[in-house]
DRENRODREN-369473 format. One record per residue: chain; x, y, z of N, C-alpha, C in turn; residue in one letter. Coordinates in Angstrom, 1 decimal. Example, Ala and Ser with C-alpha at 12.3 -4.5 7.8 and 13.67 -1.06 7.14 Angstrom:
2
[r 'A', [13.2, -5.7, 7.8], [12.3, -4.5, 7.8], [13.2, -3.3, 7.8], 'A']
[r 'A', [12.8, -2.2, 7.1], [13.7, -1.1, 7.1], [12.9, 0.0, 7.9], 'S']
% end
This chain:
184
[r 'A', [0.9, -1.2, 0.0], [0.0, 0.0, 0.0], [0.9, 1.2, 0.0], 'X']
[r 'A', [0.8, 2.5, -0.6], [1.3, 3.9, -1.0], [-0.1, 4.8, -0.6], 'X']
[r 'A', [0.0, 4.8, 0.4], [-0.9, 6.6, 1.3], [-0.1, 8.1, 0.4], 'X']
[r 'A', [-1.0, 8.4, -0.2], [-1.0, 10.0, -0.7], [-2.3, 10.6, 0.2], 'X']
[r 'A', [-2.2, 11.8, -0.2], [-3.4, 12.5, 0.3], [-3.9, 13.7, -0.7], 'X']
[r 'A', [-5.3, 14.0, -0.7], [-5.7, 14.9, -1.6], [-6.7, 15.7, -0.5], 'X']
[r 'A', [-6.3, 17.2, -0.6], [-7.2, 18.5, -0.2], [-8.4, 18.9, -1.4], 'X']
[r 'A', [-9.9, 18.8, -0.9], [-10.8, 19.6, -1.7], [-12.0, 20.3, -1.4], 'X']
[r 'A', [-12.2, 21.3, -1.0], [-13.3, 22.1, -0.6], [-14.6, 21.8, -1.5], 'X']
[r 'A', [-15.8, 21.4, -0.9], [-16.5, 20.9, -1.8], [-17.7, 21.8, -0.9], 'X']
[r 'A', [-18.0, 22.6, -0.6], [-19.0, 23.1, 0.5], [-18.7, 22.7, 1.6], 'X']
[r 'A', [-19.9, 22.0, 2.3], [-20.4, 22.0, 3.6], [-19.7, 20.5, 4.1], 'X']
[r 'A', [-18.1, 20.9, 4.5], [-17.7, 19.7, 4.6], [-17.8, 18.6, 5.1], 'X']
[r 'A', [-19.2, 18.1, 6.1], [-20.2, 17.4, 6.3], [-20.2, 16.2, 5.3], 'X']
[r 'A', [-20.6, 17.1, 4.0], [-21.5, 16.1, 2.9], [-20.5, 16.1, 2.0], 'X']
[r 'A', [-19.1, 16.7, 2.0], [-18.0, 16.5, 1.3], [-17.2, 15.0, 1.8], 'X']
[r 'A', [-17.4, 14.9, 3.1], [-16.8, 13.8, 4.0], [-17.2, 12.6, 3.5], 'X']
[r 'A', [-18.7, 12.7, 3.7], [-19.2, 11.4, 3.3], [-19.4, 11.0, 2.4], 'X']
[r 'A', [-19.5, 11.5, 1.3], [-19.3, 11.2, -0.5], [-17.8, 10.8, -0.7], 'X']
[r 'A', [-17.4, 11.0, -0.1], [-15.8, 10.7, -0.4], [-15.9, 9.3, 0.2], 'X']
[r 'A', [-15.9, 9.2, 1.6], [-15.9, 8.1, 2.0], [-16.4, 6.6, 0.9], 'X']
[r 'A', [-17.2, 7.4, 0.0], [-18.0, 5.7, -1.0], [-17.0, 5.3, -2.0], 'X']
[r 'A', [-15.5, 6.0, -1.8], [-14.8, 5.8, -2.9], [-13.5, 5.1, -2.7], 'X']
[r 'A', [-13.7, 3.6, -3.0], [-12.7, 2.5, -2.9], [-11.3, 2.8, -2.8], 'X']
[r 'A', [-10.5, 2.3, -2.1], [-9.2, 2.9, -1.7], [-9.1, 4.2, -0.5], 'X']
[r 'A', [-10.0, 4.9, -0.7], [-10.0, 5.8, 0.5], [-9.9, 5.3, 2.0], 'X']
[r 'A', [-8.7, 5.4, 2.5], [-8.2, 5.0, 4.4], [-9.3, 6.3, 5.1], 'X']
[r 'A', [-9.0, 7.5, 5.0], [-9.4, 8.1, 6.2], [-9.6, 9.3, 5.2], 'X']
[r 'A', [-11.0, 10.2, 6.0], [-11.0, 11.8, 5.5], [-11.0, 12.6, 6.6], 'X']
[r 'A', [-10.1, 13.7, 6.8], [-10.2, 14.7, 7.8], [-11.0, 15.5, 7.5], 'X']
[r 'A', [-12.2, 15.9, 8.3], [-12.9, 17.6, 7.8], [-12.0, 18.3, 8.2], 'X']
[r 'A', [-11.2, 19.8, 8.2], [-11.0, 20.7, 8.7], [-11.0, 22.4, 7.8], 'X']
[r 'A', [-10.3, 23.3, 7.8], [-10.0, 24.6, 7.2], [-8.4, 24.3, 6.2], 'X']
[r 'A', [-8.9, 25.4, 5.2], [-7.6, 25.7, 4.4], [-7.8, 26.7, 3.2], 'X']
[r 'A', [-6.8, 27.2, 2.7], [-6.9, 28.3, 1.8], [-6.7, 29.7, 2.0], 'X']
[r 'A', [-6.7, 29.5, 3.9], [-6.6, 30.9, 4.2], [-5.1, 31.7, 4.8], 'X']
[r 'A', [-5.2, 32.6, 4.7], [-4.0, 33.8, 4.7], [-3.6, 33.9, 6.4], 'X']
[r 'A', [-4.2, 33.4, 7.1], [-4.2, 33.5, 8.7], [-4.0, 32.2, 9.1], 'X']
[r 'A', [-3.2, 32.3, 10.3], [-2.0, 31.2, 10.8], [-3.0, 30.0, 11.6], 'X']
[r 'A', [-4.4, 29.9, 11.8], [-5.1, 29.2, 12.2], [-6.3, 29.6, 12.0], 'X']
[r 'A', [-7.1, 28.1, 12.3], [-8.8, 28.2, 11.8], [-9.8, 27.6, 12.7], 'X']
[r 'A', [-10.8, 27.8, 12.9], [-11.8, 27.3, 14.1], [-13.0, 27.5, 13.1], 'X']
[r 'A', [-13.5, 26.4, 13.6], [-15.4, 26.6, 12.8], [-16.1, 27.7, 13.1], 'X']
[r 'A', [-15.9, 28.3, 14.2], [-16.4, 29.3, 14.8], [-15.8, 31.2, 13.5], 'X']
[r 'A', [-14.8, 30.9, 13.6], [-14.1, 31.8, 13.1], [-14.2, 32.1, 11.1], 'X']
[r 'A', [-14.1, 30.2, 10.6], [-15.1, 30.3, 9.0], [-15.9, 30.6, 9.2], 'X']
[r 'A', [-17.1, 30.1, 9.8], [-18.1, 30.5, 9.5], [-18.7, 31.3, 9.6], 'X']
[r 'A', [-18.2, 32.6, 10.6], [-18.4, 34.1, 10.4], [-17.5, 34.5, 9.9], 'X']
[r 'A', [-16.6, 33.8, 8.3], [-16.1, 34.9, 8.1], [-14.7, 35.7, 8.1], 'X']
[r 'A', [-14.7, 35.4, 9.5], [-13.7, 36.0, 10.3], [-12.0, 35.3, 9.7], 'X']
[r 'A', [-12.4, 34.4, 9.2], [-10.9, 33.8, 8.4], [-11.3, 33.9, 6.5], 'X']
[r 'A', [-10.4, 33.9, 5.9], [-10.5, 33.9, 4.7], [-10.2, 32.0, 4.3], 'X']
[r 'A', [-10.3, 31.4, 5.3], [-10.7, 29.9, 4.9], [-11.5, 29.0, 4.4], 'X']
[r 'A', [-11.6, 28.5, 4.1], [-12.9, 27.3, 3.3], [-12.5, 26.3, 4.0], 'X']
[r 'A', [-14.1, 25.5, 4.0], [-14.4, 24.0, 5.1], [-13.6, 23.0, 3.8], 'X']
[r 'A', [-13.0, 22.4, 4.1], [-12.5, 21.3, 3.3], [-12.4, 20.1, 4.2], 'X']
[r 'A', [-12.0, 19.2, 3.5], [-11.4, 17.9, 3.4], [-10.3, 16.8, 3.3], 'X']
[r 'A', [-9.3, 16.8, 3.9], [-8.3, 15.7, 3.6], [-8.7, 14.8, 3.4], 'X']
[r 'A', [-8.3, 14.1, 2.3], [-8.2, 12.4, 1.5], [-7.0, 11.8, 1.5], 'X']
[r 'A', [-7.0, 10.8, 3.0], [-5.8, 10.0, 2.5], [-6.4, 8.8, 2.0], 'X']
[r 'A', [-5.6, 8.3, 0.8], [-5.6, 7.2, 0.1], [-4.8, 6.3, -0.2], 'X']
[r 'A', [-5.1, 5.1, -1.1], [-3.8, 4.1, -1.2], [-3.5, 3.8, -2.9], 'X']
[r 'A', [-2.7, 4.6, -3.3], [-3.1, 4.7, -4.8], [-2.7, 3.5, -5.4], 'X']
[r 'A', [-2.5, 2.2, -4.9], [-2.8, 1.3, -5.6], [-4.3, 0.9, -5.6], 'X']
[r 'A', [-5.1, 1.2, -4.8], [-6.6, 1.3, -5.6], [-7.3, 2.1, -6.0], 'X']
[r 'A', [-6.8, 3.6, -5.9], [-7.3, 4.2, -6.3], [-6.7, 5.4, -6.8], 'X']
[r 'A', [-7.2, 6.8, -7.4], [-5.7, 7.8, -8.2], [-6.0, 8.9, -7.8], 'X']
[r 'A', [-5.8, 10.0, -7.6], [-6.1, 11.7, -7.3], [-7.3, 11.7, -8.7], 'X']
[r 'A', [-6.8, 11.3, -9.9], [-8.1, 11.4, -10.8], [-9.0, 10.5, -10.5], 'X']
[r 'A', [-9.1, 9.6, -10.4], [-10.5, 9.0, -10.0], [-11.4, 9.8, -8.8], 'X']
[r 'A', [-10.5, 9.8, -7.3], [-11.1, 10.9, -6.7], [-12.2, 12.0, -7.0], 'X']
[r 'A', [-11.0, 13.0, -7.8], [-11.3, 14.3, -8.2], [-12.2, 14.3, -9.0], 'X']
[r 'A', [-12.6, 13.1, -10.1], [-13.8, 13.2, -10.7], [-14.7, 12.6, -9.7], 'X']
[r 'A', [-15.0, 11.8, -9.1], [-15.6, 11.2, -7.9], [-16.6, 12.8, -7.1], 'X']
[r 'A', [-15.4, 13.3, -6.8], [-15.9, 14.9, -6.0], [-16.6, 15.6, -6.8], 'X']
[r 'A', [-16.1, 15.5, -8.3], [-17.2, 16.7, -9.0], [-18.1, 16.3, -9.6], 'X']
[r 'A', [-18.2, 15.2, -9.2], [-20.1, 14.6, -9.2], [-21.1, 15.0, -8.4], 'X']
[r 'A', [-20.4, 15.5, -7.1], [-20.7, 15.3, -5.7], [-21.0, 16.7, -5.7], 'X']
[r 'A', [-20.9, 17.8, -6.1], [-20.9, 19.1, -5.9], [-21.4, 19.7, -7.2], 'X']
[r 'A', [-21.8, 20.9, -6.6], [-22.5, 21.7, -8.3], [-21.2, 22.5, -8.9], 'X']
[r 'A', [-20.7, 22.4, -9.5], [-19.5, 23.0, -10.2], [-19.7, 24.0, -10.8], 'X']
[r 'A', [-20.8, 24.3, -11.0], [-21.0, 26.0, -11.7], [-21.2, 26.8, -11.0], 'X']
[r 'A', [-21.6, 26.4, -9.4], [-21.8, 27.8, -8.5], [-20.8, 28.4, -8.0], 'X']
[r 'A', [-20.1, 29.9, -8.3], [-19.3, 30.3, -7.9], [-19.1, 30.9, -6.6], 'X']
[r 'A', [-20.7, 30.9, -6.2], [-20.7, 31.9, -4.2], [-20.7, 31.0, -3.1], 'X']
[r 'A', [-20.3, 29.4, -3.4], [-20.6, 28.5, -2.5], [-21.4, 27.1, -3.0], 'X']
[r 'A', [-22.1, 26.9, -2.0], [-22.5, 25.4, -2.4], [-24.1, 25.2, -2.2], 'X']
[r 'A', [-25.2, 25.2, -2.6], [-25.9, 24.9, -2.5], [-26.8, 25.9, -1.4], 'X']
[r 'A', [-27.4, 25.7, -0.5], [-27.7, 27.1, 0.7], [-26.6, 27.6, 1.4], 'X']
[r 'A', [-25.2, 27.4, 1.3], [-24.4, 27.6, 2.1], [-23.3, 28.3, 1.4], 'X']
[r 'A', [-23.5, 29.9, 1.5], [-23.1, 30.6, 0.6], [-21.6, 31.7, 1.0], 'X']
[r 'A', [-20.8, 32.0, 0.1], [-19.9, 32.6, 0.4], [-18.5, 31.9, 0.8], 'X']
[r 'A', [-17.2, 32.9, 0.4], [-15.6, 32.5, -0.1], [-15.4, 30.8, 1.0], 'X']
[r 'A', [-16.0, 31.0, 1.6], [-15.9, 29.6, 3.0], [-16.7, 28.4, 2.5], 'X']
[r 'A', [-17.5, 28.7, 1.5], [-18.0, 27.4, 0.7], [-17.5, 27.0, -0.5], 'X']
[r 'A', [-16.7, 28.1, -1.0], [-16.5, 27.9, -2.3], [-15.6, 26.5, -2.4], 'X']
[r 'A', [-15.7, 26.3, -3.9], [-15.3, 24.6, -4.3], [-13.6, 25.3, -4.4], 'X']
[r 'A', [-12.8, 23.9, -4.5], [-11.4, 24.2, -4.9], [-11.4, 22.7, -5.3], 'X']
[r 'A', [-9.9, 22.4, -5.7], [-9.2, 21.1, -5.8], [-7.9, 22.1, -5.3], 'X']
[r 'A', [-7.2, 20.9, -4.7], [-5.7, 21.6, -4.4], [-4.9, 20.7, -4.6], 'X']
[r 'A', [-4.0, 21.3, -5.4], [-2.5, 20.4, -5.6], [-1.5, 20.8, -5.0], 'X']
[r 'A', [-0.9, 19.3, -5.0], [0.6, 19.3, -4.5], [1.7, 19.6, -5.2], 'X']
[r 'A', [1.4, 18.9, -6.8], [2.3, 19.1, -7.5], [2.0, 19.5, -9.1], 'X']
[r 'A', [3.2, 19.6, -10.3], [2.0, 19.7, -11.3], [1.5, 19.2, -12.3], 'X']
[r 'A', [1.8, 17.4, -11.3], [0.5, 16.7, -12.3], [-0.5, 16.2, -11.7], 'X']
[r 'A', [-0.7, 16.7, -10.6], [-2.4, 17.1, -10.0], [-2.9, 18.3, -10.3], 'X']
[r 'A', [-2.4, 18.9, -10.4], [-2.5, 20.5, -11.1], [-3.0, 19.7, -12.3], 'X']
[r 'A', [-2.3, 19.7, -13.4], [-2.4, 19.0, -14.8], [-3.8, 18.2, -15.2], 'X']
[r 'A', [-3.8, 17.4, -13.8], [-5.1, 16.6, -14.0], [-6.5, 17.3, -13.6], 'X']
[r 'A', [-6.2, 18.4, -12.7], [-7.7, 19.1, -12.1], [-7.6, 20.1, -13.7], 'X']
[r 'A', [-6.8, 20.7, -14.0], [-7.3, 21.1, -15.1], [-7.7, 20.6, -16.0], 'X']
[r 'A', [-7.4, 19.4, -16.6], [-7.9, 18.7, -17.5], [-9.3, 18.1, -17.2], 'X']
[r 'A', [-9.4, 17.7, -15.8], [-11.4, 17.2, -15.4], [-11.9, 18.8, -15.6], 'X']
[r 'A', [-11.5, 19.5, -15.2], [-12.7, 20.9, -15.4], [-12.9, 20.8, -16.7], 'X']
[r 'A', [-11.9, 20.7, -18.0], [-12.0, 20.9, -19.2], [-13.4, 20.0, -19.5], 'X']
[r 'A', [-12.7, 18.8, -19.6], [-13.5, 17.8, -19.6], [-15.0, 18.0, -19.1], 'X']
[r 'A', [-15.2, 18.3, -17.7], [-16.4, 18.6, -17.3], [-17.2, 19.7, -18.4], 'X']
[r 'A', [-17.0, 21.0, -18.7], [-17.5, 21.9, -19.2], [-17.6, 21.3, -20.4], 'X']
[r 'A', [-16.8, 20.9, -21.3], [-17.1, 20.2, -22.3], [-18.5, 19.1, -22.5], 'X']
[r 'A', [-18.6, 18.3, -21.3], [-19.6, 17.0, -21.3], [-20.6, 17.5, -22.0], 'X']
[r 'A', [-21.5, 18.6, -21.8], [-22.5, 19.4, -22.2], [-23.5, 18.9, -21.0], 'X']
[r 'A', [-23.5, 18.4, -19.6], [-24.1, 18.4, -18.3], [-24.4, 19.7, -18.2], 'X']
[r 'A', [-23.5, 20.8, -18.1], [-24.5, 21.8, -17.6], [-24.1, 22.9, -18.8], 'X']
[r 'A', [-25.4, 24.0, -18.8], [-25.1, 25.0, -19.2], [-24.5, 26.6, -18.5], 'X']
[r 'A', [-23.8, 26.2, -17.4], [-23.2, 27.3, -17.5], [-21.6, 27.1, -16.8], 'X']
[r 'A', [-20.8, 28.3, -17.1], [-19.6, 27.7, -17.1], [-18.8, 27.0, -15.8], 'X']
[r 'A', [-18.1, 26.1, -16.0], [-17.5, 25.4, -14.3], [-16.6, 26.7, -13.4], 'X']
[r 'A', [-16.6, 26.9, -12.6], [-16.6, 27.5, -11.7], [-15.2, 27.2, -10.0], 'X']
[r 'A', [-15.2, 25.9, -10.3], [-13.8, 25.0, -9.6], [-12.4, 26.1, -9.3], 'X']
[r 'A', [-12.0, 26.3, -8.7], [-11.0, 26.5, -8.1], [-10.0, 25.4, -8.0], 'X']
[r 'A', [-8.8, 26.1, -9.0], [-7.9, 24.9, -8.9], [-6.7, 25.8, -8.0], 'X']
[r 'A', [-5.7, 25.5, -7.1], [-5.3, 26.1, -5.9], [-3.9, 25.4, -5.3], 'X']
[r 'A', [-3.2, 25.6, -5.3], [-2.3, 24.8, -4.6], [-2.4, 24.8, -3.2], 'X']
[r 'A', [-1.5, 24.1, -2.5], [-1.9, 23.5, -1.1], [-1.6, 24.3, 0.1], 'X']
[r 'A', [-2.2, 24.9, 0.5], [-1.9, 25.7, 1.9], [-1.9, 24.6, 3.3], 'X']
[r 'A', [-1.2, 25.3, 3.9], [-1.6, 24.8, 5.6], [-3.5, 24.6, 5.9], 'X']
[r 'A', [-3.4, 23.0, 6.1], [-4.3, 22.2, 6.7], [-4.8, 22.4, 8.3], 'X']
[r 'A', [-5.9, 22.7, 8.6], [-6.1, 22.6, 9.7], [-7.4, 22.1, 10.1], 'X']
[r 'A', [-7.2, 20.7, 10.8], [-8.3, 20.0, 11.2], [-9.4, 20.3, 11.9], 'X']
[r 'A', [-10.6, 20.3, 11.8], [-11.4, 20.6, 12.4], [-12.1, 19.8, 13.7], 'X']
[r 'A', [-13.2, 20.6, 14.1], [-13.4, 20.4, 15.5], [-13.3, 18.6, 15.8], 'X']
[r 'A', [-13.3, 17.6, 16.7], [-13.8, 16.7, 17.0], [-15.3, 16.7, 16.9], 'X']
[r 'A', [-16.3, 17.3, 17.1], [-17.6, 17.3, 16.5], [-17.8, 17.4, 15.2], 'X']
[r 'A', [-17.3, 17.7, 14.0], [-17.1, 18.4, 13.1], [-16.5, 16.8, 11.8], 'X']
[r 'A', [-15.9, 16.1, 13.5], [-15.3, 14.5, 12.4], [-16.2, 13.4, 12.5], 'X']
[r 'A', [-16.4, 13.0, 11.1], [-17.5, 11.6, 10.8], [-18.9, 12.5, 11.3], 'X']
[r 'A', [-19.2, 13.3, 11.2], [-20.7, 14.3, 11.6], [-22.1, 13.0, 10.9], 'X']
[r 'A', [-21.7, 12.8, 9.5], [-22.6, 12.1, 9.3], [-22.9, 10.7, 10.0], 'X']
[r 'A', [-22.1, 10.2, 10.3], [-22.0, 8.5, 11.5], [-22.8, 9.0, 12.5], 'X']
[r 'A', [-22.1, 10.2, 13.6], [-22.5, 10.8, 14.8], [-23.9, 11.6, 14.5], 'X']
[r 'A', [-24.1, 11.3, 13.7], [-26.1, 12.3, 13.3], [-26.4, 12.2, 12.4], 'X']
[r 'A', [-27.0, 10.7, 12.2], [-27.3, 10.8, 10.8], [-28.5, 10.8, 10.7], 'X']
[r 'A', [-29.5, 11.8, 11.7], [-30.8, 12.2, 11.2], [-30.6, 13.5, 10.8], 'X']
[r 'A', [-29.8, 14.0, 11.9], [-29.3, 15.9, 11.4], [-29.3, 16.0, 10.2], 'X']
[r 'A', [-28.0, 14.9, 9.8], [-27.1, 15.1, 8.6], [-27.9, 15.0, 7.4], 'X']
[r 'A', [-28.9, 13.9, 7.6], [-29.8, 13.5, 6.8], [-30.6, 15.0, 6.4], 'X']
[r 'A', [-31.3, 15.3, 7.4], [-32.4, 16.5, 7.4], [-31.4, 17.8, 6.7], 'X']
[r 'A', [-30.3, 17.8, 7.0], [-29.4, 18.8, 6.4], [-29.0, 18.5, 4.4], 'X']
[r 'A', [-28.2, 17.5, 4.5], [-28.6, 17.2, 3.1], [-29.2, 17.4, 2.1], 'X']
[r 'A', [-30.7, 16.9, 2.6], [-32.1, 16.9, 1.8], [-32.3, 18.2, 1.8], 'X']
[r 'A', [-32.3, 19.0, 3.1], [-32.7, 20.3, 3.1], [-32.2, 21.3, 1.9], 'X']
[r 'A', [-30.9, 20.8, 2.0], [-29.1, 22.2, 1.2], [-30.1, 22.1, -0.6], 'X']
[r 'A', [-30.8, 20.8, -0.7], [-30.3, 20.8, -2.4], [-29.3, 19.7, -3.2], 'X']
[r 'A', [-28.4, 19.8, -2.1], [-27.4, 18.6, -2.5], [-27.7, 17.2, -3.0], 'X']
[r 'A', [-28.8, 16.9, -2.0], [-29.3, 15.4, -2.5], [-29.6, 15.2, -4.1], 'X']
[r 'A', [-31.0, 15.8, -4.0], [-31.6, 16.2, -5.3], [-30.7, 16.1, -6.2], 'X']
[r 'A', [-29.9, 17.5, -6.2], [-28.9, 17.7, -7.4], [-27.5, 17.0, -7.9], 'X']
[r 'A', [-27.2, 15.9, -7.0], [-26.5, 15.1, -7.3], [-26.9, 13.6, -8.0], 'X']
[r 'A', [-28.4, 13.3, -7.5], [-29.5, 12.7, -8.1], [-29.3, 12.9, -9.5], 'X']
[r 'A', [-30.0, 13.8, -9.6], [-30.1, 14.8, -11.0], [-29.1, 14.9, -11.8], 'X']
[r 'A', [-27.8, 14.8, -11.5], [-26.3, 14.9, -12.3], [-26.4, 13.2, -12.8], 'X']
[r 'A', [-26.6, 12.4, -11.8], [-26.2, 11.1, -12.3], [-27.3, 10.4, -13.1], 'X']
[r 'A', [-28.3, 11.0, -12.9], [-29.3, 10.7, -13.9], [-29.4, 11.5, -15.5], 'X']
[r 'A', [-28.6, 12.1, -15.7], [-28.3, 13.1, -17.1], [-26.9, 12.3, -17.1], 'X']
[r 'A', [-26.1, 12.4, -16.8], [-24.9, 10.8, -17.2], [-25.4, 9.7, -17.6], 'X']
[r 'A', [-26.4, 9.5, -17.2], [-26.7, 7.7, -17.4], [-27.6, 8.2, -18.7], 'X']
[r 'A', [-28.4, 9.3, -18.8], [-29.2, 9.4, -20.2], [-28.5, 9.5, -20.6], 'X']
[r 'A', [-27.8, 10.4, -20.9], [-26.6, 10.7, -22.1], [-25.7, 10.2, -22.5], 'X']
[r 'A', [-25.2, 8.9, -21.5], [-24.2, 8.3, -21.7], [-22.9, 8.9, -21.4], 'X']
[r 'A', [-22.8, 10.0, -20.7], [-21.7, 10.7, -20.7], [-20.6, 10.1, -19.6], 'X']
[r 'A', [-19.6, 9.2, -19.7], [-18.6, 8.8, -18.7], [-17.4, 9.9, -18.8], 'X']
[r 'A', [-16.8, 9.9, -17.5], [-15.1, 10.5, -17.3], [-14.4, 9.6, -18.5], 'X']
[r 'A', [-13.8, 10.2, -19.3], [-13.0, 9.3, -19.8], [-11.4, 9.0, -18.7], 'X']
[r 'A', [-11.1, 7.7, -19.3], [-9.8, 7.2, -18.5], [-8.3, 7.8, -18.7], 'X']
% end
């Protein structure tokens, strides 16, 4: 086994956690903060704002079963890629989507899925992804990890509520009519 790790802001990192988690090869996901200009992050402090941070996600994985591209298309199933102010009800620079790389052929590859994506003809308007290299990681709260395991009525009622459900529904049911796969 070879553990890499992938950073990606996908909104409400709640429902970024657990979409990740369905994806074979994945050991562990951290929720915590990243992207911001200030030397630490607290939920308290994103989410008013008060940091120039976004909720993200660590992905460690074992890339003999799985790749930063498989991931990274994985995630932009999972999230609406055209909205630029956030994610679904949860609006503003703290929701916004990213991919972040380490190097630059994860760089190479998030450019090339955006391409790809905007091209599919799935949506009409233009992809929106922040591609970002890697800032200082910082984990978030112990309440804040595995949220969906530890409340999965909340989590549930939150999901359904955001839009997210629905619209991810909705993405993979216009893939399967159209036939449109990631290519390899």
């Amino acid at each position: 086994m070879s553990k890499k790790e992938a950073i990606y802001a996908g909104g409400c990192f709640w429902c970024t956690e657990q979409d990740l988690r369905k994806v074979n090869g994945v050991i562990d996901i951290m929720p915590g903060y990243t992207g911001g200009s200030e030397n630490d992050a607290n939920y308290d402090d994103v989410a008013t704002h008060k940091t120039s941070h976004r909720e993200a996600v660590k992905v460690e994985y074992d890339d003999t079963k799985t790749s930063f591209k498989k991931i990274t298309q994985f995630f932009l199933d999972h999230i609406d890629p055209t909205d630029a102010g956030g994610q679904f009800f949860d609006r503003g620079e703290n929701y916004k989507t990213a991919i972040y790389f380490s190097n630059g052929d994860e760089e190479g590859i998030a450019k090339s899925l955006l391409v790809e994506l905007g091209e599919s003809g799935i949506y009409d308007k233009p992809i929106a992804v922040g591609i970002l290299p890697t800032l200082p990681f910082y984990v978030a709260e112990s309440e804040h990890q595995n949220y969906a395991e530890k409340n999965p009525v909340r989590y549930s009622i939150y999901k359904q509520g955001s839009g997210r459900e629905d619209f991810v529904n909705n993405v993979c049911a216009i893939r399967d009519e159209k036939k449109i796969n990631w290519k390899d």
